[in-house]
C-alpha positions as a Markdown table, in Angstrom:
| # | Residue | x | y | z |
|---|---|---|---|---|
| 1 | Unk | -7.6 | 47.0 | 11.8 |
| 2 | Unk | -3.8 | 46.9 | 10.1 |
| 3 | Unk | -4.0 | 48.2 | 6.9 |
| 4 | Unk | -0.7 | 46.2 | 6.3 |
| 5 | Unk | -2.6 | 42.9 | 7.4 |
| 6 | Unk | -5.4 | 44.2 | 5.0 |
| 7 | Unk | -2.9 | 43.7 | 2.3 |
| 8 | Unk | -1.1 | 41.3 | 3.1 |
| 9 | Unk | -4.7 | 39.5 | 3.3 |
| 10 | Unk | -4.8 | 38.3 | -0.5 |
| 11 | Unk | -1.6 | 37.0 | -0.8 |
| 12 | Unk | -1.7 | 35.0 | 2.3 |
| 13 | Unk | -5.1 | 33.2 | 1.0 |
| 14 | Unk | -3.5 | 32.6 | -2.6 |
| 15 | Unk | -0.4 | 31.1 | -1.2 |
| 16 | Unk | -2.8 | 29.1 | 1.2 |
| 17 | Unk | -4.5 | 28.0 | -1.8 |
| 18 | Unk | -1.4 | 27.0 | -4.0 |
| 19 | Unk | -0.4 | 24.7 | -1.3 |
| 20 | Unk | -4.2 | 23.1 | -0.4 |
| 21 | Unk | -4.6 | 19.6 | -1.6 |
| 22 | Unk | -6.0 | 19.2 | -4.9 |
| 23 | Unk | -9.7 | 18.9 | -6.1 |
| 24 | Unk | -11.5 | 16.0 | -7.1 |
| 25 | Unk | -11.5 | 16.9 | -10.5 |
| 26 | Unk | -8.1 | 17.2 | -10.8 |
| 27 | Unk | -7.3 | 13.9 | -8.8 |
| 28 | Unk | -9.0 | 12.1 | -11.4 |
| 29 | Unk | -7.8 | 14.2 | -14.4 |
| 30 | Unk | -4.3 | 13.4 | -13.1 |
| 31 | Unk | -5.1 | 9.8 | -12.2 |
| 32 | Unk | -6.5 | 9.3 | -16.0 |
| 33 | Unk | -3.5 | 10.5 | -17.6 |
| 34 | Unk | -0.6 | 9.0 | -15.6 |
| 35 | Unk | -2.7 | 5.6 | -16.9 |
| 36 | Unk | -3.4 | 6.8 | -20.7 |
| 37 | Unk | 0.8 | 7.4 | -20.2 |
| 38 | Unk | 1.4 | 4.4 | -18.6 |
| 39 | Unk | -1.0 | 2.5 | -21.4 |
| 40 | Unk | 1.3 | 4.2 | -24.0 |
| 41 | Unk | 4.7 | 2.6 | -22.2 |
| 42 | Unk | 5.5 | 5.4 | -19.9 |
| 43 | Unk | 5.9 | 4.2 | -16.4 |
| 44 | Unk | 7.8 | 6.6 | -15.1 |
| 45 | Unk | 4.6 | 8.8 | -15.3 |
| 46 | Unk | 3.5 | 6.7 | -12.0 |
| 47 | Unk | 6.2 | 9.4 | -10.1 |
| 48 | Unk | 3.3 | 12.0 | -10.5 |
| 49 | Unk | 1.0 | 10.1 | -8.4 |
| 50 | Unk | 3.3 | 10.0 | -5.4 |
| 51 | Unk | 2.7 | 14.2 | -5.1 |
| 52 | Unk | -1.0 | 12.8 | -4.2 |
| 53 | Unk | -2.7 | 12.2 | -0.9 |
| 54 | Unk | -2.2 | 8.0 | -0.2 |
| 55 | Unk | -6.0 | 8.3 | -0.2 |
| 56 | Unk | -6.1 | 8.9 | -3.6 |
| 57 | Unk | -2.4 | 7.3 | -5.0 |
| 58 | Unk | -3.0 | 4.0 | -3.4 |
| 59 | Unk | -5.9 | 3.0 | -5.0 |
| 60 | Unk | -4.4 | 4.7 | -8.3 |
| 61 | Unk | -1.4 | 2.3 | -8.0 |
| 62 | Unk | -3.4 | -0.4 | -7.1 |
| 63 | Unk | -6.0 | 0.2 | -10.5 |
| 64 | Unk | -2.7 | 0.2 | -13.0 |
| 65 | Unk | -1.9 | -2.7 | -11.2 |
| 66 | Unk | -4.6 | -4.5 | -12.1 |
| 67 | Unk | -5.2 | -3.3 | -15.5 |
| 68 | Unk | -1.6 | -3.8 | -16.0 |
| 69 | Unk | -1.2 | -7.2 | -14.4 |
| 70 | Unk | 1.0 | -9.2 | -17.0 |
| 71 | Unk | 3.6 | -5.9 | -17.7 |
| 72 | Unk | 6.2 | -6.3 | -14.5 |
| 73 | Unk | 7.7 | -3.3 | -15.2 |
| 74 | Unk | 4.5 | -1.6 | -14.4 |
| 75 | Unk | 3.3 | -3.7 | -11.7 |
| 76 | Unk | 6.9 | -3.2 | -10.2 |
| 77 | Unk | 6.2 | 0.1 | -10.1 |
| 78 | Unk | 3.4 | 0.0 | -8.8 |
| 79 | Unk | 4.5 | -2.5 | -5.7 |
| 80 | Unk | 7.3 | 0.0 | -5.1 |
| 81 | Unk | 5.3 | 3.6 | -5.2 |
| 82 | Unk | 2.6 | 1.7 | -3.5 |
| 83 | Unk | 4.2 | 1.4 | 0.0 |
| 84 | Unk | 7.1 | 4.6 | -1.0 |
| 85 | Unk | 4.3 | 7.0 | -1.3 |
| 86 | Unk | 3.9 | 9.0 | 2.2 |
| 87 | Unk | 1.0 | 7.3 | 4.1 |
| 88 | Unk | 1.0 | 4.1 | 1.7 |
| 89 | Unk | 1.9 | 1.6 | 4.2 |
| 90 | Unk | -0.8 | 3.3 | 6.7 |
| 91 | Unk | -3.3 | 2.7 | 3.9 |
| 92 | Unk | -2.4 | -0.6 | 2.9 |
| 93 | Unk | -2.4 | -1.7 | 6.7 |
| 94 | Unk | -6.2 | 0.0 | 6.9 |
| 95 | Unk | -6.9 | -1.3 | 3.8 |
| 96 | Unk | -5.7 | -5.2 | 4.9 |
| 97 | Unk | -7.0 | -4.8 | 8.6 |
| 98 | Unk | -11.1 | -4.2 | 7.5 |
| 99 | Unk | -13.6 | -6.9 | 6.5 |
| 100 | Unk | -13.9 | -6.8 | 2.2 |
| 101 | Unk | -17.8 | -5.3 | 1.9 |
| 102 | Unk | -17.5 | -6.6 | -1.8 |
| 103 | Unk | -15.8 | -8.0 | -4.5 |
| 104 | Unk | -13.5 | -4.7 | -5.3 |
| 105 | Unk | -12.2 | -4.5 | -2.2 |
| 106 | Unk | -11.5 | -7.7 | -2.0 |
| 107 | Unk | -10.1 | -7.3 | -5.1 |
| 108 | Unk | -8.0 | -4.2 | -4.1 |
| 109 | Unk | -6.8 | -6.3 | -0.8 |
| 110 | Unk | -5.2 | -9.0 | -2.9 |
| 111 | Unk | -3.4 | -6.9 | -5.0 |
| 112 | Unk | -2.0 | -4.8 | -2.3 |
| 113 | Unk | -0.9 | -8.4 | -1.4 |
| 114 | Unk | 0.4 | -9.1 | -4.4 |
| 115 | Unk | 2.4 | -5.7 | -4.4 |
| 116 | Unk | 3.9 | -6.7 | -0.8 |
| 117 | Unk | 4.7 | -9.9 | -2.2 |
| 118 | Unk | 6.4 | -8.5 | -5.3 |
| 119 | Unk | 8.6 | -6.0 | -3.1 |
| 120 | Unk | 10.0 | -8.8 | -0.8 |
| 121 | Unk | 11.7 | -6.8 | 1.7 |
| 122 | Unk | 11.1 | -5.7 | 5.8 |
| 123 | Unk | 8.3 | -3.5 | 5.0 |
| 124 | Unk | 6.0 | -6.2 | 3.1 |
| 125 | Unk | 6.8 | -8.5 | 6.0 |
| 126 | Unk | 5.8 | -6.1 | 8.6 |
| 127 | Unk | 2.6 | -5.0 | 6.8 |
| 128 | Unk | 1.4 | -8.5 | 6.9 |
| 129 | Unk | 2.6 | -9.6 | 10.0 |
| 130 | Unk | 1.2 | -6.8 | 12.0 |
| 131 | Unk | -2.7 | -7.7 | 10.8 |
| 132 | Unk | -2.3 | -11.9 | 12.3 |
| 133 | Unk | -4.3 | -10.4 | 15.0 |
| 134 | Unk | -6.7 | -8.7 | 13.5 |
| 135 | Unk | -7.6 | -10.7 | 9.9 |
| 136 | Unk | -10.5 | -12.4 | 9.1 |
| 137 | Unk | -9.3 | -16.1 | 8.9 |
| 138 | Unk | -12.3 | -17.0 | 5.9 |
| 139 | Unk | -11.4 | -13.9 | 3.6 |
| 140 | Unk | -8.0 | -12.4 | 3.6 |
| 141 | Unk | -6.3 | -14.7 | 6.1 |
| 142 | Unk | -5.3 | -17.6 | 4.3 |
| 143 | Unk | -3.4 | -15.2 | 1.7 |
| 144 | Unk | -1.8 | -13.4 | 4.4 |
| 145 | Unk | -0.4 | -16.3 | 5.8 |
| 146 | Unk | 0.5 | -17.9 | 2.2 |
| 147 | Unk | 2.0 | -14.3 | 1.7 |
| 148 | Unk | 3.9 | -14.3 | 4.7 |
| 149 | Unk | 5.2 | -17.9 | 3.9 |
| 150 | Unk | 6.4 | -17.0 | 0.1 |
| 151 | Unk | 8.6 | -13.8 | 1.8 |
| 152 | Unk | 9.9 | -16.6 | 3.6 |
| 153 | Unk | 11.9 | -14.0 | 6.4 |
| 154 | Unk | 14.4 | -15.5 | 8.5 |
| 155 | Unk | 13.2 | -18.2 | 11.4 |
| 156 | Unk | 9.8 | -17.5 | 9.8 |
| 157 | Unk | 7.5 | -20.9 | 10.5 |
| 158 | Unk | 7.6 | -23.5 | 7.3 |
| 159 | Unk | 4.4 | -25.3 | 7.5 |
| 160 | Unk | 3.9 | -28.9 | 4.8 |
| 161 | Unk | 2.1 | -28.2 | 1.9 |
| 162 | Unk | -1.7 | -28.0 | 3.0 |
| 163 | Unk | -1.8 | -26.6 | 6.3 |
| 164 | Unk | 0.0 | -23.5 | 5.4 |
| 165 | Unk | -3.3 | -21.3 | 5.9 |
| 166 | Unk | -4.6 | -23.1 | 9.1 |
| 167 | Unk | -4.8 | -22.8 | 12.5 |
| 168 | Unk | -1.3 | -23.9 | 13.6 |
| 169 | Unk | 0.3 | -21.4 | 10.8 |
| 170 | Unk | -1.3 | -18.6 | 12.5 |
| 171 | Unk | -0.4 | -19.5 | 16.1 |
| 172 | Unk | 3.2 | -20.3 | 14.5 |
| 173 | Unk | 3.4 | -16.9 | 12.6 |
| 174 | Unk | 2.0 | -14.9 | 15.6 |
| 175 | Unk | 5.0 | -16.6 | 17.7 |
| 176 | Unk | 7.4 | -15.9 | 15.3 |
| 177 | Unk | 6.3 | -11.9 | 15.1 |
| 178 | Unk | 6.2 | -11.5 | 18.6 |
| 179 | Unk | 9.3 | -12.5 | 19.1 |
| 180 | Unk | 11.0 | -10.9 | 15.7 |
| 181 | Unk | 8.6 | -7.9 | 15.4 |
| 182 | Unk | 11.7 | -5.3 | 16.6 |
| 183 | Unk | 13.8 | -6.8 | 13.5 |
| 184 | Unk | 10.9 | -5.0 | 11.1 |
| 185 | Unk | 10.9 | -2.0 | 12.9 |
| 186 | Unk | 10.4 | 1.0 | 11.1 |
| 187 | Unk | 14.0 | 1.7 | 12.4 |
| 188 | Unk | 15.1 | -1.3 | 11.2 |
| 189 | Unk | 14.0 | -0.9 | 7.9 |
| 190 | Unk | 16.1 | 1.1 | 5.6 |
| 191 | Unk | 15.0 | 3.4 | 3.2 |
């Protein structure tokens, strides 16, 4: 064998390791004190999150959120790293396009909603759009269309007070996205 792959050996595994994603104790050790820091009035400390997996931020964002729910600096924050953070609108879409098992989740659905809400731009509308097909019309449905209708994008469908969340909304909003969807484009959406 190489005696200079031999060496080379150890250093290769420790830079291998310096660059492998994080344990679970130290997800939650940094996830506990970006929210004792937020807690304390430091939102920027929701930055650190972003250098975690969206498996583990999103949630993360989405908790402060909660906890947080009457500071809108925070919740701002939140909203904005939520869908900035890289896989964040994959998770969100996951997140939105699966039946809620239980209360949390339904839970963690409505605030991601919440957060797409409070953004108000091309992404939030292309999030929500893109589950019409898929949604379940008793859970998350109706507050995806009521979403969709308080981002209020251009041509969207306006629907009187009351049927908002029916039948006809959906078959208005699914026109509308098919025929606007290249407008939301990742492409179209700047950065």
């Amino acid at each position: 064998m190489n005696v200079k792959l031999l060496t080379a050996l150890p250093l290769l595994c420790t830079a291998a390791l310096a660059f492998s994603e994080p344990s679970g104790d130290e997800i939650s050790t940094r996830i506990s004190r970006v929210q004792t820091r937020v807690t304390g009035g430091d939102i920027s400390a929701l930055n650190d999150l972003t250098a975690l997996p969206a498996k583990n931020s999103c949630p993360a964002f989405l908790a402060i959120y909660k906890k947080n729910r009457t500071d809108t600096a925070v919740t701002s924050k939140c909203a904005q790293l939520l869908v900035a953070v890289p896989g964040g609108e994959e998770f969100i879409q996951k997140l939105l396009d699966r039946k809620a098992v239980d209360n949390p989740e339904f839970s963690q659905q409505e605030i991601a909603i919440n957060c797409l809400v409070l953004n108000h731009d091309k992404t939030s509308v292309r999030i929500l759009a893109s589950t019409l097909d898929y949604f379940n019309p008793k859970e998350m449905g109706p507050i995806i269309l009521r979403a969709l209708a308080t981002l209020n994008p251009p041509g969207s469908p306006t629907m009187p007070k009351g049927h908002a969340d029916g039948a006809e909304a959906l078959a208005q909003w699914k026109e509308w996205w098919s025929a606007n969807k290249g407008n939301f484009s990742t492409e179209a959406t700047p950065k």
